[in-house]
N, C-alpha and C positions, 0 to 999 in steps of 0.2 A: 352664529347669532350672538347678540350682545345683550344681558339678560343682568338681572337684580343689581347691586347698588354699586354705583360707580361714581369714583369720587371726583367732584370738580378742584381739582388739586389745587390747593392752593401755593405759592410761588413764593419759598423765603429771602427774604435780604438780612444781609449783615452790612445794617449802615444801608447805604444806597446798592451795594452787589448784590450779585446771585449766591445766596449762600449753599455751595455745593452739598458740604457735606449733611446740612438740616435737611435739604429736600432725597437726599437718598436716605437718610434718617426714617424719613415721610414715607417713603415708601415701602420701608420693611417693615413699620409701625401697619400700615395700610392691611397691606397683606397677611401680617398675624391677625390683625382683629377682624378677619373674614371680608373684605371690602371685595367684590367681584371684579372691580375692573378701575384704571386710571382715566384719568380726563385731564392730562396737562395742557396749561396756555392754552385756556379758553378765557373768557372773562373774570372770572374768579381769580383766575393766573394773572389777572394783571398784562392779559397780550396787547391790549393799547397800551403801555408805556415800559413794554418792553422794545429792546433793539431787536434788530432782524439777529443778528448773531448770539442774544442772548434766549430768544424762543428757539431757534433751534437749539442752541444748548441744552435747553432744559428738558427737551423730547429727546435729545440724543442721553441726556442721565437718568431720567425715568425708565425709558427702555433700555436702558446697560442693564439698572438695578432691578427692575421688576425680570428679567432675566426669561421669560415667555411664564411666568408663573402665573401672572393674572394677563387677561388681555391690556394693551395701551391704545387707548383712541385718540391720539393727538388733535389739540384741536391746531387748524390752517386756514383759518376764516379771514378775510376781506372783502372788503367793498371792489377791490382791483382785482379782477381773476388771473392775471399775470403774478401777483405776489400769493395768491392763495395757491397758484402751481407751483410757484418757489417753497411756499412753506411744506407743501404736500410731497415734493423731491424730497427734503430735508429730511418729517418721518417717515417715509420710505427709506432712505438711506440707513435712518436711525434703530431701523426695526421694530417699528411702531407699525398695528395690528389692522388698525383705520384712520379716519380723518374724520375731523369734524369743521362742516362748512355752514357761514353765518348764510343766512340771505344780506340780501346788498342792499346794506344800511347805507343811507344819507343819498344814493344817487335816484332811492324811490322806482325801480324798475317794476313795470306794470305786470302782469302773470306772464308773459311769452321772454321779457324781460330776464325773469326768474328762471324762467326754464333754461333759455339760453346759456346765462350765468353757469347754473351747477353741469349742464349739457358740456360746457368747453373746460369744465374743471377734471369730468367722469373723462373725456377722452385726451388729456392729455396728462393721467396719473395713474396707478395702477393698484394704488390700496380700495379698498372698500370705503364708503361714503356714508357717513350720518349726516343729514341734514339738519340744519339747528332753528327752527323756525319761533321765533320769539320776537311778535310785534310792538312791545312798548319798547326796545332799544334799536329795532332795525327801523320802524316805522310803517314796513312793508310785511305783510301776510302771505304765507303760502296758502293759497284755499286748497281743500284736500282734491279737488280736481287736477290742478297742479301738480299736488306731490304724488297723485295716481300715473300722472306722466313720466314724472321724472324717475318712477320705480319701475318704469319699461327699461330704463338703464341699465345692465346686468349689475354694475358695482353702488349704483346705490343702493341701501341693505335697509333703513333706518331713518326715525327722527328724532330729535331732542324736540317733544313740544314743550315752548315757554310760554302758548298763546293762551292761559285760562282759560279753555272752553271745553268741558268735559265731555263735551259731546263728538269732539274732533276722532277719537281713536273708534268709536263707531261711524261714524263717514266713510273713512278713508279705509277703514276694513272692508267695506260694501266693496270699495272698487280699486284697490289692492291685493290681487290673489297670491300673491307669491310669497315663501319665508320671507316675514321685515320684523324690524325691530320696532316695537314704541315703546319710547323711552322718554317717561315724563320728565320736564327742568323743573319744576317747582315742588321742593318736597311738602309742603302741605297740602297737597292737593294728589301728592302721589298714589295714595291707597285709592281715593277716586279714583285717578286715572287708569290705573291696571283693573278695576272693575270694568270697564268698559272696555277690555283688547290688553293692556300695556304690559310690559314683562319687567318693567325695570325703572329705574330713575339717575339719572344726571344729578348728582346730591350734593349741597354746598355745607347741610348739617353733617353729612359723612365726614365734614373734615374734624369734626370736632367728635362726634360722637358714629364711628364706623360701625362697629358691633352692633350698634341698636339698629344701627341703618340696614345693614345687612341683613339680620332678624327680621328686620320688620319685610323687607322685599322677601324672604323664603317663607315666611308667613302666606303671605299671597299669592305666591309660586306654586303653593299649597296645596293656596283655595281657603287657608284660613281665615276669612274675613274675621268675623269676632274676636279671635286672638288678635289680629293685624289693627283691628280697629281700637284695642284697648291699649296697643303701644303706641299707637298714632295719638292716643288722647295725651300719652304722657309726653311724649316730644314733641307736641303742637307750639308748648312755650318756648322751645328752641328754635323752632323753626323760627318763628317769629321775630324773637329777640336780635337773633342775627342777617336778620336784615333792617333794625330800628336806625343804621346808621349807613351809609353807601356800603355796598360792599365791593373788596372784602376785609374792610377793617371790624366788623365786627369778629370774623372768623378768626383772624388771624388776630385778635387781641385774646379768644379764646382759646387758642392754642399755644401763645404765651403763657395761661396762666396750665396748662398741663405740661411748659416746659420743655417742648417741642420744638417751636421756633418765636424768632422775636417778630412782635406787632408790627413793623413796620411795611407801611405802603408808600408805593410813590404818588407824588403830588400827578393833579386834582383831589385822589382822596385823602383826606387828613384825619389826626386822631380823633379818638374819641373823646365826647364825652363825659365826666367822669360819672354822673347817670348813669348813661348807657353801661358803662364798666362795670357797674355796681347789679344794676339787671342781670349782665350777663354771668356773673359771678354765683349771685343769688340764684341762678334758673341751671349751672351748671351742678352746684352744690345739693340742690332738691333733685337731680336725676342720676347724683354719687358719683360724678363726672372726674370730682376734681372733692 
């Protein structure tokens, strides 16, 4: 099972490349400051305008360097389930621990649609399966009747819910008997969500700030709600702040300024701000970040 704070990694460049040596950097930064699990090349990774040979690169150096220390949950998503088995070959190949698959943005597939989808992806791979269910980028909803089906699959294990609706991980408990993982995507919303079932979070603030991410999920691991909730008050402005601008240029402009890796994304997303920069500076400094 895949459980407390797991970092939606984000993906360095030097200039326009994959900067190797920063993102194995990332890693062993990760894994000292308690981070329970990796999430490379998922959206945060920048896997739209990565190359095919550069996503799998970056799961094939995540999992060198994470070395079986922390779990790695690769993400393999597509719209095409022919290139979501390529990518799932890849971390398989790579030593990576699961997959992480989008629902099928832009082609709108209706629920039997969805099924089918993650259905031809479970029997033509052989890692273990989180589903990433997150309606304002796919378009498309898994309703929890759905994702009840789809966990008749022996290797689906899990979901990343992106969908806001706190009420989801009580649904799909009703009619999900077996170990699954819920694993909220939206860290403000995560202490909510593991109230209701969740064990854990898909965290884009973990990149900036791991240790509190971490804390805050064994907080709740617990059962410490009050404690959990008084760290949640303090990193609400981070939550926030990094995503005032697409992400992941807010993340990665904050992980330039702790020296980590340089700000750069690739186009559609452009820099910031200098506002924003100044937010985000201001909101890492009041939480002793930086």
């Amino acid at each position: 099972m895949f459980r407390g704070s797991l970092v939606a990694l984000l993906t360095p460049f030097d200039g326009d490349r994959l900067d190797e040596a920063a993102l194995r950097r990332l890693v062993d930064w990760h894994i000292e400051e308690g981070t329970h699990g990796l999430v490379p090349v998922g959206t945060t990774g920048e896997s739209p305008t990565l190359t095919h040979d550069e996503h799998c690169r970056v799961i094939e150096i995540v999992a060198e360097q994470a070395a079986g220390r922390v779990p790695v949950i690769a993400g393999a998503g597509s719209n095409n389930p022919v290139e979501a088995i390529e990518y799932s070959i890849c971390a398989q190949e790579a030593g990576a621990n699961a997959t992480l698959h989008v629902a099928g943005y832009y082609n709108r597939p209706n629920q039997d649609g969805l099924y089918a989808h993650f259905k031809m992806l479970h029997d033509a791979t052989e890692l273990p399966i989180i589903v990433y269910n997150i309606p304002p980028r796919a378009v498309v909803d898994i309703q929890p009747a759905t994702l009840a089906r789809m966990a008749e699959l022996p290797r689906i294990v899990g979901v990343k819910d992106a969908t806001g609706d706190l009420s989801r991980p009580w649904a799909e408990r009703q009619l999900i008997k077996k170990p699954f993982a819920w694993l909220s995507g939206e860290d403000g919303t995560a202490v909510s969500y593991n109230v209701g079932g969740g064990q854990g979070c898909i965290s884009v603030t973990a990149n900036v700030a791991p240790r509190q991410c971490a804390q805050l999920q064994e907080l709740t691991l617990a059962g410490k709600w009050e404690e959990a909730r008084a760290l949640q008050d303090r990193l609400l402005p981070l939550h926030q702040v990094l995503f005032a601008e697409p992400n992941p240029a807010c993340p990665k402009y904050a992980l330039s300024l702790l020296g980590l890796a340089s700000e750069h994304c690739r186009i559609p997303v452009v820099p910031l701000q200098q506002d924003t920069k100044a937010r985000i500076r201001r909101v890492m400094e009041e939480l002793e970040l930086i």
